[in-house]
C-alpha positions, 0 to 999 in steps of 0.5 A: 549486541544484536538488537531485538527484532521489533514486530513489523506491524509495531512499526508501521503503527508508530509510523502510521503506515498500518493499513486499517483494511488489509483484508480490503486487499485483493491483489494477487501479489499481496495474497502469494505467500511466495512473495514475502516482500508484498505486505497488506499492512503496509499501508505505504506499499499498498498505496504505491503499488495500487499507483503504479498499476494505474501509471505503469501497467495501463490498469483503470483506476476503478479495476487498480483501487478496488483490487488494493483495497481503496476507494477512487477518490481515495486513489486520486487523494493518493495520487496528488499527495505521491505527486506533491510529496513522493512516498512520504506523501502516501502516509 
């Protein structure tokens, strides 16, 4: 028996991975409605995508954080914590 398909955004806030700010999201690959992988609520995805800009696309901290809805300090904040605990540390 199939199991029912649980809302996205249910899950996210069980897990606590809902993006508060969405809207706060501006990069283009999470507004492309052709790229259906990219999801503003995920806060997690949010915050790596945001810190992989910085690290492998030489983008500036002010340009990659204001562009996924964050705050530079916010950025740094995320940064340490992907760093001490990898993706389970951007929850």
């Amino acid at each position: 028996m199939a199991q029912p398909k649980v809302d996205k955004a249910v899950s996210l806030r069980k897990y606590g991975a809902l993006n508060p700010h969405p809207h706060k999201v501006t990069e283009t690959m999470f507004s492309d409605s052709g790229l259906e992988f990219f999801d503003p609520r995920d806060l997690v995805q949010v915050k790596y995508e945001m810190l992989r800009a910085v690290d492998k696309e030489g983008r500036s901290v002010k340009q990659a954080s204001e562009a996924f809805g964050f705050s530079r300090p916010a950025f740094y904040q995320a940064q340490s914590q992907f760093k001490q605990e990898g993706i389970t540390g951007l929850v």
